[in-house]
Backbone as a printed PyTorch tensor [residue, N CA C, xyz], in Angstrom:
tensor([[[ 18.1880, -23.7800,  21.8500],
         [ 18.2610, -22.4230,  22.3610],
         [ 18.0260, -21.4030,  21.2480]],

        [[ 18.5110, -21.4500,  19.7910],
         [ 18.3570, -20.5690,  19.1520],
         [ 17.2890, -20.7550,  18.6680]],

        [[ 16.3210, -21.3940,  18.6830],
         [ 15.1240, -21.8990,  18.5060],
         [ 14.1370, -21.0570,  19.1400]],

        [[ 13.9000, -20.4120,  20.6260],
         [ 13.2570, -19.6870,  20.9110],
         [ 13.6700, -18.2080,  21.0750]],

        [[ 15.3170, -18.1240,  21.0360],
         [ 15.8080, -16.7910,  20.0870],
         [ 14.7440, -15.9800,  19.2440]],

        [[ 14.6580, -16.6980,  18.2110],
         [ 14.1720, -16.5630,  17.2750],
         [ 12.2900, -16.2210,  17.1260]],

        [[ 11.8520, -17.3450,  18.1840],
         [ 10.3400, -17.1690,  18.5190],
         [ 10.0740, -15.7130,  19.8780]],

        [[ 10.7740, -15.3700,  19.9540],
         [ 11.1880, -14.1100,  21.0070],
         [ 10.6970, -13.2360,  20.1010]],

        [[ 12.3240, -12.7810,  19.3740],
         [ 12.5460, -12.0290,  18.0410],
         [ 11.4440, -11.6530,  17.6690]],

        [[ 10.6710, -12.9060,  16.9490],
         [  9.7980, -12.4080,  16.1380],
         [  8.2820, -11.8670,  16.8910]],

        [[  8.0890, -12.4120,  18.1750],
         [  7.0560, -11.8640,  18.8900],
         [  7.0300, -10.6610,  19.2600]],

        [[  8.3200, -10.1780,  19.3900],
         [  8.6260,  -8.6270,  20.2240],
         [  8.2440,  -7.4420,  18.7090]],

        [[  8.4930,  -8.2820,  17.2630],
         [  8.0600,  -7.1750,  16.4570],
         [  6.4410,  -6.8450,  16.1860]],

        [[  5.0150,  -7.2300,  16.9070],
         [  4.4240,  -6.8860,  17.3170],
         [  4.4970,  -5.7580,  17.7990]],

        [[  5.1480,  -5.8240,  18.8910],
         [  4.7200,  -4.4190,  19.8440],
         [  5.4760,  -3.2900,  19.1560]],

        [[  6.2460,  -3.3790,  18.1630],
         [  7.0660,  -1.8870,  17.3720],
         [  5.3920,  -0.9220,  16.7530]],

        [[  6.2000,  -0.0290,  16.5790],
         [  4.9680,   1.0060,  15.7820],
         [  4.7530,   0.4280,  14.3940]],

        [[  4.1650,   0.7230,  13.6860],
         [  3.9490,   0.5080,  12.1820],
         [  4.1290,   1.7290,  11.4930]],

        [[  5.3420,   1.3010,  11.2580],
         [  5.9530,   3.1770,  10.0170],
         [  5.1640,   3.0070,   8.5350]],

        [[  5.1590,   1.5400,   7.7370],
         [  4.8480,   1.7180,   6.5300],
         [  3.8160,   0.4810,   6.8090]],

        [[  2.7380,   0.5240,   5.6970],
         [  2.2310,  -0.6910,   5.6020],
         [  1.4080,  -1.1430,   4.3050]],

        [[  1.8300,  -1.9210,   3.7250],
         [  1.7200,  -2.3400,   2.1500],
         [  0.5820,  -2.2640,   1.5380]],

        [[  0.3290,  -1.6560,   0.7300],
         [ -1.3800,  -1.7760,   0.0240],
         [ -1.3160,  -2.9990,  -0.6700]],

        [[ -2.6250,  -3.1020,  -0.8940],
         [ -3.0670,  -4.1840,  -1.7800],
         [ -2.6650,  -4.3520,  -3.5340]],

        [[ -2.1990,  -4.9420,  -4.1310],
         [ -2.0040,  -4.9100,  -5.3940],
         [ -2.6230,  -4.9680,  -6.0650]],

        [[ -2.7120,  -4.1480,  -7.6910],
         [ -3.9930,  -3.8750,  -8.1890],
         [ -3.3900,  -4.6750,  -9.3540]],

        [[ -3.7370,  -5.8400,  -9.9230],
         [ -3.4940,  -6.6930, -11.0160],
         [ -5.0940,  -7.3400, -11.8900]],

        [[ -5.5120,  -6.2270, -12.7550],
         [ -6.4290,  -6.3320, -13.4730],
         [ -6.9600,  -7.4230, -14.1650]],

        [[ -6.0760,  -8.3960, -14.7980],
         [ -5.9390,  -9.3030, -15.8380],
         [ -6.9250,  -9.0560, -16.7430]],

        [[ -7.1140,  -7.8810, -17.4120],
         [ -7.9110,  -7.6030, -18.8230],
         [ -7.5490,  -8.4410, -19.8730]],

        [[ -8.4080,  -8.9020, -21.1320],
         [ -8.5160,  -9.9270, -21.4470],
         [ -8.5480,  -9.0990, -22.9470]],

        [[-10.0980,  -8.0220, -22.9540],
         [-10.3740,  -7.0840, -23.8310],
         [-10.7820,  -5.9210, -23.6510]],

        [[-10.4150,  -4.7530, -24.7650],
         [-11.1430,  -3.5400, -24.3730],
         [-12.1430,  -3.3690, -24.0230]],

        [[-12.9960,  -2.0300, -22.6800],
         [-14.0100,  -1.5850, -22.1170],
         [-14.0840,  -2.2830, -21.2010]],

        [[-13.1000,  -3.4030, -20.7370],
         [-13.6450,  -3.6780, -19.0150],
         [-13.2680,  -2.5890, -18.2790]],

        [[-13.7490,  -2.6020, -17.1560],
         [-13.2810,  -2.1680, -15.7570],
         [-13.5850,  -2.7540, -14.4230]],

        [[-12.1480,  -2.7500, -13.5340],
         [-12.1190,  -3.5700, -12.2840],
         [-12.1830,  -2.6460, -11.3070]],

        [[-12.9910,  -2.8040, -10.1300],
         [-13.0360,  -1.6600,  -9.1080],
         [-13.1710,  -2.4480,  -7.8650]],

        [[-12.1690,  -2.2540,  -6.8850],
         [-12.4740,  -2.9220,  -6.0340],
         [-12.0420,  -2.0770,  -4.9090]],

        [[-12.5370,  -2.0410,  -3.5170],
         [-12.7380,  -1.5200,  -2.3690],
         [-12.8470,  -2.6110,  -0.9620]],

        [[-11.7910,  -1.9130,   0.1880],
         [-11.4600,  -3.3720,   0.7630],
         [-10.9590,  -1.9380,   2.2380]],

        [[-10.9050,  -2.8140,   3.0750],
         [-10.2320,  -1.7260,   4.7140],
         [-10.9240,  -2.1230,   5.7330]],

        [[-10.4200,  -1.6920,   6.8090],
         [-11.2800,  -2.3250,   8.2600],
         [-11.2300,  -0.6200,   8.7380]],

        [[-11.9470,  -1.1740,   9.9800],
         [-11.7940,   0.4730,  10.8330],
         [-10.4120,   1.1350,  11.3340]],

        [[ -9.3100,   0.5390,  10.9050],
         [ -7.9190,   1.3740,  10.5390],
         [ -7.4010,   1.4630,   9.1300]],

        [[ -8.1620,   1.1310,   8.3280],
         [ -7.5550,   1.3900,   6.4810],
         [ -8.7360,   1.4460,   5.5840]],

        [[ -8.6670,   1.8700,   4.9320],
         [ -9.6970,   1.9810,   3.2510],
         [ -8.6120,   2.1600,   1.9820]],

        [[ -8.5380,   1.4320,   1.3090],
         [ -8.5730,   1.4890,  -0.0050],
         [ -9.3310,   1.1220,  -1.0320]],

        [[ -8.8980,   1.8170,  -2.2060],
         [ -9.6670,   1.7600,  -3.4570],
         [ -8.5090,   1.4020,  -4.3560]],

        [[ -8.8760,   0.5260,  -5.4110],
         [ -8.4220,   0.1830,  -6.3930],
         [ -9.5090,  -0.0510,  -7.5860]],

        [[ -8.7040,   0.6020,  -8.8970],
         [ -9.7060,   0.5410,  -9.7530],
         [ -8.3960,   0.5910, -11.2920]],

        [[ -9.2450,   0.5100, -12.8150],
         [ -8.1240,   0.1750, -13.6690],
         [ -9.4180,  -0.2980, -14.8410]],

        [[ -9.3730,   0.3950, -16.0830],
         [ -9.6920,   0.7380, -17.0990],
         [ -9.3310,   0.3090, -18.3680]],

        [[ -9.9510,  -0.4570, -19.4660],
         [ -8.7010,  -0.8720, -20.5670],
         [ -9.5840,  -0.1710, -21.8540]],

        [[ -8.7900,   0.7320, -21.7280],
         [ -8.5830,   1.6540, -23.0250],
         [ -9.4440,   1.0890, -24.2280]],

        [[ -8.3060,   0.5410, -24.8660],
         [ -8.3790,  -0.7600, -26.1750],
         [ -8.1920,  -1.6190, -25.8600]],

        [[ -8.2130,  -2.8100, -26.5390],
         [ -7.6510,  -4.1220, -26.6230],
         [ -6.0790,  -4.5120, -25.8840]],

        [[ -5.1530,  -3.4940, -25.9530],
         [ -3.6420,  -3.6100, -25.5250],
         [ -3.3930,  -2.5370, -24.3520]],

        [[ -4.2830,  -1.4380, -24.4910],
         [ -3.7780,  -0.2340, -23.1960],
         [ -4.9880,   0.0430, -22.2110]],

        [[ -4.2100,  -0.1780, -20.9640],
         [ -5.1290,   0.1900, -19.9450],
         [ -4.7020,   1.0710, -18.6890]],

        [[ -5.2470,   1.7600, -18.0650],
         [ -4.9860,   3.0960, -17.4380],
         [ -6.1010,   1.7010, -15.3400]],

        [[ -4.8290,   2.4320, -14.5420],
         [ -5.2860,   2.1380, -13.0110],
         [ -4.9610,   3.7070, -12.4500]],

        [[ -6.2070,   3.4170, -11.4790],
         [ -6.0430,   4.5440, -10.4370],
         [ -6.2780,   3.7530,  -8.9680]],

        [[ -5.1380,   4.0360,  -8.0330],
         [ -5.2920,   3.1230,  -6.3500],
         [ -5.3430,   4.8240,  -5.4880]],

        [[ -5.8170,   4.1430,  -4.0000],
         [ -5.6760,   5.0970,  -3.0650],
         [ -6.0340,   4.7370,  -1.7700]],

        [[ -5.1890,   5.0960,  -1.0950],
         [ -5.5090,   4.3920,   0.4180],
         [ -5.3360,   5.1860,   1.4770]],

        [[ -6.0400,   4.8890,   2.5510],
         [ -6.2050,   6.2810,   3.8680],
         [ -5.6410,   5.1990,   5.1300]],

        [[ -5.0490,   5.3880,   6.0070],
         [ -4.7250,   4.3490,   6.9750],
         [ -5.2210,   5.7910,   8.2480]],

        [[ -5.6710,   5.2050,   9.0280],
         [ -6.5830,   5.9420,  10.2080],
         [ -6.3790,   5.1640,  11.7890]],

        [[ -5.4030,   4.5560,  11.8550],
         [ -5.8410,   3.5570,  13.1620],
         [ -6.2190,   4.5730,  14.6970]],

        [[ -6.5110,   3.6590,  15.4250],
         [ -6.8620,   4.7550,  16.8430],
         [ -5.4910,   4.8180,  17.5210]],

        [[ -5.1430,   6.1620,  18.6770],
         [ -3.9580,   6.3490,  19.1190],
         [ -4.3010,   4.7810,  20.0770]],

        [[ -3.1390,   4.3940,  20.4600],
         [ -2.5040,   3.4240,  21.7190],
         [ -3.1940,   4.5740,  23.0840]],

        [[ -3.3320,   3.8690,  24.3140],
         [ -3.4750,   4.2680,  25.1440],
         [ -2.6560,   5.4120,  26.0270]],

        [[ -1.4230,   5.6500,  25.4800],
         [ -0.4060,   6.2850,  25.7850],
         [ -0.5210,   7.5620,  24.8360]],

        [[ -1.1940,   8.0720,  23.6610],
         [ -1.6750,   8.7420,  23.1300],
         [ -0.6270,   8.8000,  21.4850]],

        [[  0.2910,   7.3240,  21.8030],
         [  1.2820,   7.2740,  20.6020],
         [  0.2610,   6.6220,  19.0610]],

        [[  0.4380,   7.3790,  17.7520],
         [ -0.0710,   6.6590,  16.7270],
         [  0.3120,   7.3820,  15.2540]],

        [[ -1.0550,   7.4740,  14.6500],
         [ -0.2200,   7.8310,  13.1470],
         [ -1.2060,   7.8280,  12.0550]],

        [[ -0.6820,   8.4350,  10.7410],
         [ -1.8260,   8.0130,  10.2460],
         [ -1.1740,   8.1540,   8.4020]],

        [[ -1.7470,   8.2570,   7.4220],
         [ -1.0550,   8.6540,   6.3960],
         [ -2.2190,   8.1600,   5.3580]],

        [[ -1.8270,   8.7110,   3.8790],
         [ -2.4490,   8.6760,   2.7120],
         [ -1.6770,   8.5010,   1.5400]],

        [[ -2.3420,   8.1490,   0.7910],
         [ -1.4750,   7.9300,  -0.6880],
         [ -2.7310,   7.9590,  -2.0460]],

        [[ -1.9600,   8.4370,  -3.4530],
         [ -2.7140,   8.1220,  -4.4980],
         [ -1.5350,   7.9610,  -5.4520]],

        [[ -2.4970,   6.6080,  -6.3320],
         [ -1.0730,   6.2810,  -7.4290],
         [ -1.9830,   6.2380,  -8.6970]],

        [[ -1.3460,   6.2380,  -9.8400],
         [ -2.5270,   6.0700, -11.1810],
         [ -1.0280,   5.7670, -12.1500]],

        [[ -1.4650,   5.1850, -13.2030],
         [ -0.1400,   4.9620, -13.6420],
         [ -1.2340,   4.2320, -15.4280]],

        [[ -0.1700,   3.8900, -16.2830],
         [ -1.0480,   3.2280, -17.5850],
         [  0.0480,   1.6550, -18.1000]],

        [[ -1.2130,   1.2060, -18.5220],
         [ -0.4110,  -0.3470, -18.8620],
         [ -0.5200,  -0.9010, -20.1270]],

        [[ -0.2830,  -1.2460, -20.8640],
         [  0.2470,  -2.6690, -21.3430],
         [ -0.4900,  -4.1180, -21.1470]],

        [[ -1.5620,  -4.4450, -21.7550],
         [ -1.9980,  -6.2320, -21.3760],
         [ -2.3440,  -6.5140, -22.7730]],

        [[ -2.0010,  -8.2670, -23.0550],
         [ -2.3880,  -9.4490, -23.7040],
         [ -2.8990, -10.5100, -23.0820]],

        [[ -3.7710, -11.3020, -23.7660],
         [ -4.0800, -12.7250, -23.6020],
         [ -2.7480, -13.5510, -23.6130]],

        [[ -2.0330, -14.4690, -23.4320],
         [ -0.9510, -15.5550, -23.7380],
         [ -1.7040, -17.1700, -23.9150]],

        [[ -1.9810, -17.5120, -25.0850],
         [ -2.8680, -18.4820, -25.3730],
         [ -4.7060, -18.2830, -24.8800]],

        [[ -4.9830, -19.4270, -24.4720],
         [ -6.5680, -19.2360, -24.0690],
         [ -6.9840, -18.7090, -22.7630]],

        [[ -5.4580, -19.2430, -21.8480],
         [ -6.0220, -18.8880, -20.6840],
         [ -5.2080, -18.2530, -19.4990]],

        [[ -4.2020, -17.5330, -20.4430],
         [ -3.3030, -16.4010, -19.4030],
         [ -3.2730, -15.1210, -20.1690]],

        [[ -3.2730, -14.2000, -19.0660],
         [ -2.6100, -12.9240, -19.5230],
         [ -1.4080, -12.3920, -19.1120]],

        [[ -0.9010, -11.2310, -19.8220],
         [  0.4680, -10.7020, -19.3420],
         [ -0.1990,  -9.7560, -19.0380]],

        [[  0.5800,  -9.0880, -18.7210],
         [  0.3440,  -7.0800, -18.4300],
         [  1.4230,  -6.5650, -17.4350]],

        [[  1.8530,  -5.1800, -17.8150],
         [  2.5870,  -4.2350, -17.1420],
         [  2.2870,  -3.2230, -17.0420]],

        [[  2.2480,  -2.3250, -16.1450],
         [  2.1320,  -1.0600, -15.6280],
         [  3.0370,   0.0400, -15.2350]],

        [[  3.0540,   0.9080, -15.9840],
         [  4.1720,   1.7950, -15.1230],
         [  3.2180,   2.5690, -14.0460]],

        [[  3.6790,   2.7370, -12.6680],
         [  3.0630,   3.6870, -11.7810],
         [  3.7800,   4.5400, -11.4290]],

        [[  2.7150,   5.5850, -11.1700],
         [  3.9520,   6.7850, -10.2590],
         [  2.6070,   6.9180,  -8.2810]],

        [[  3.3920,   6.9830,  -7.8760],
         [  2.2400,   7.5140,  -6.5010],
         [  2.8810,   8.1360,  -5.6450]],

        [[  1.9270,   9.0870,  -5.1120],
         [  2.2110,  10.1050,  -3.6060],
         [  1.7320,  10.0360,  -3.0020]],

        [[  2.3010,  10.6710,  -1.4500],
         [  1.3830,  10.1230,  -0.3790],
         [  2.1760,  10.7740,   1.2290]],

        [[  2.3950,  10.3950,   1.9450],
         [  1.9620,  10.7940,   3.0090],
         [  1.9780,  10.1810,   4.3900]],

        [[  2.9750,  10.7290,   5.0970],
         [  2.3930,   9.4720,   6.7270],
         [  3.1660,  10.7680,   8.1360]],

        [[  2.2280,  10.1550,   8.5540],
         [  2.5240,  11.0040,  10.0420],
         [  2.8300,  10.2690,  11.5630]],

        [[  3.3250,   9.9600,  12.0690],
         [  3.6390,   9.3710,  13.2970],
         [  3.7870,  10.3870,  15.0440]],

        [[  3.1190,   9.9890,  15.8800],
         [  3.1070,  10.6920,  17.0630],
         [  3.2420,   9.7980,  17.6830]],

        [[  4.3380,  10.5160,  18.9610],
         [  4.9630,   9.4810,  20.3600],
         [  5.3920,  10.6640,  21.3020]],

        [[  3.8460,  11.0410,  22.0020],
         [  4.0430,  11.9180,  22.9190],
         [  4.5420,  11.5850,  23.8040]],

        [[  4.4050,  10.0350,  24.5230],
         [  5.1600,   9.1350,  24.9220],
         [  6.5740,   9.7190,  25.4100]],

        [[  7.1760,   9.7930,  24.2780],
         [  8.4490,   9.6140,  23.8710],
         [  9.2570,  10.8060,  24.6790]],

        [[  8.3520,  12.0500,  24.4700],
         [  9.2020,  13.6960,  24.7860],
         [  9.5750,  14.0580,  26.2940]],

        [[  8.9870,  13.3560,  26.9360],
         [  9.5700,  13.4940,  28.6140],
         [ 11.0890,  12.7460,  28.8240]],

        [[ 11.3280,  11.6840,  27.9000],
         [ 12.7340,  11.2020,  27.6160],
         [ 14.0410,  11.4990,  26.7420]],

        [[ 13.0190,  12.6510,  26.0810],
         [ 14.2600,  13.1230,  24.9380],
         [ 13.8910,  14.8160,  24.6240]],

        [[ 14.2990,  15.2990,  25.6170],
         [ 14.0170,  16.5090,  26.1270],
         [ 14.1390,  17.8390,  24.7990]],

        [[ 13.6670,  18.3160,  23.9340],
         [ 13.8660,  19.0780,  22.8040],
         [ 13.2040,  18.6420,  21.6260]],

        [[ 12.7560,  17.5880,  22.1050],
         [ 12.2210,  16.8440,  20.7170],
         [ 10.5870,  17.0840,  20.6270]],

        [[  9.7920,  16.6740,  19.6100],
         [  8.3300,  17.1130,  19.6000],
         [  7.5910,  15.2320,  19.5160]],

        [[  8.2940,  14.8910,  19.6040],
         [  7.4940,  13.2620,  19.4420],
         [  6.9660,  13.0200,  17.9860]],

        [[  7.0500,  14.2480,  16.9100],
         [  6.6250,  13.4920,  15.8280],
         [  7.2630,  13.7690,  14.5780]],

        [[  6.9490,  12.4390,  13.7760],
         [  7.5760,  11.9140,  12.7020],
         [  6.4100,  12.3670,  11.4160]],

        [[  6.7650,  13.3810,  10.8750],
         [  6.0740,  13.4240,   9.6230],
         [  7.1660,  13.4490,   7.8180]],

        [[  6.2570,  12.8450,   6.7790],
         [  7.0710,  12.7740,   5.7690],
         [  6.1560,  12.3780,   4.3470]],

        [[  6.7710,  12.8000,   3.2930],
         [  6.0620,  12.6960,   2.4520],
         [  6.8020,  11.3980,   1.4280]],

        [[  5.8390,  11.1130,   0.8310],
         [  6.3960,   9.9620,   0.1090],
         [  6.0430,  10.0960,  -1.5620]],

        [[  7.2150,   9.6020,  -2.6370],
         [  7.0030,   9.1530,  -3.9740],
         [  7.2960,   8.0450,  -4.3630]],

        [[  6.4930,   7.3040,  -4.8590],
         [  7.1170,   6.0310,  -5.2530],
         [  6.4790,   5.9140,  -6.6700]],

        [[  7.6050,   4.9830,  -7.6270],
         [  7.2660,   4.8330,  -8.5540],
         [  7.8770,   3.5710,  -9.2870]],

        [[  7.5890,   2.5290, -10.3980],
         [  7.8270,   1.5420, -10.7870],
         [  7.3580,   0.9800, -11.5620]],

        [[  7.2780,   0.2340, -12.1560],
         [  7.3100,  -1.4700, -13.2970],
         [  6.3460,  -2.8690, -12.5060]],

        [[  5.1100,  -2.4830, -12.6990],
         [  4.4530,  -3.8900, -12.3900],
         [  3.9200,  -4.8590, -13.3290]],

        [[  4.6900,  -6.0240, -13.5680],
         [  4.9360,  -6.7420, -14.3200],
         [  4.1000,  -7.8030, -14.0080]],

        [[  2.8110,  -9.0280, -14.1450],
         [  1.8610, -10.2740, -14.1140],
         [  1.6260, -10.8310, -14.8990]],

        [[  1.7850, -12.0630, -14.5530],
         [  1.0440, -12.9770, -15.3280],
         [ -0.4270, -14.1470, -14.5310]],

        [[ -0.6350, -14.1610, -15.4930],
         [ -2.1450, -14.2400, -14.5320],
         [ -3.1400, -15.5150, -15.5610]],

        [[ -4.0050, -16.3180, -14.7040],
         [ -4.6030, -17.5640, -14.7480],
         [ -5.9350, -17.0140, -15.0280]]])
């Protein structure tokens, strides 16, 4: 019994909205100074860019950014949001055939949510969710 509990559970989180949704990680593995990695990736609800620069030999500079666009639901409920992060790093070789590297990032950004849906049931309300976002952190790899 708790067996399809569980296969329920997890089917019903499908049909929720999507408040946040994770970008892609930008992990360079620079080796030596003057590379650069640029990469570009999204379907017809996302685009991002990722890209990342190595300075010298030990310091390297990333810039990411992503647009999420999906189409409203039939009910006219949806959403949409943006972000840009750039941040500078830190990489070595570790013997012949790994690298380390860390990054500090900072990024801003952006998301909007509509559930016109929603306002015939909760009488005063406007159906939407808007908010801005900062995030910032320590990305730490090791890499093959």
């Amino acid at each position: 019994m708790k067996k399809w509990f569980y296969v329920i559970a997890l089917m019903q989180t499908g049909c929720s909205p999507i408040y946040y949704s994770p970008t892609t990680q930008n992990v360079p593995l620079f080796t030596e100074g003057g590379q650069t990695r640029i990469a570009v990736g999204g379907n017809t609800a996302r685009l991002e860019l990722n890209s990342a620069y190595a300075i010298t030999h030990r310091l390297a500079v990333q810039a990411n950014g992503g647009l999420l666009f999906p189409k409203d639901l039939d009910n006219g409920n949806g959403g949409s949001g943006g972000f840009i992060e750039a941040g500078a790093g830190y990489y070595m070789p570790v013997g012949d055939n790994f690298v380390f590297e860390s990054f500090g990032l900072v990024a801003y950004g952006s998301v909007e949510n509509h559930f016109p849906s929603t306002v015939s049931d909760n009488p005063g309300t406007t159906g939407n969710i808007r908010s801005n976002l900062v995030r910032y952190g320590i990305q730490p790899a090791i890499g093959f």
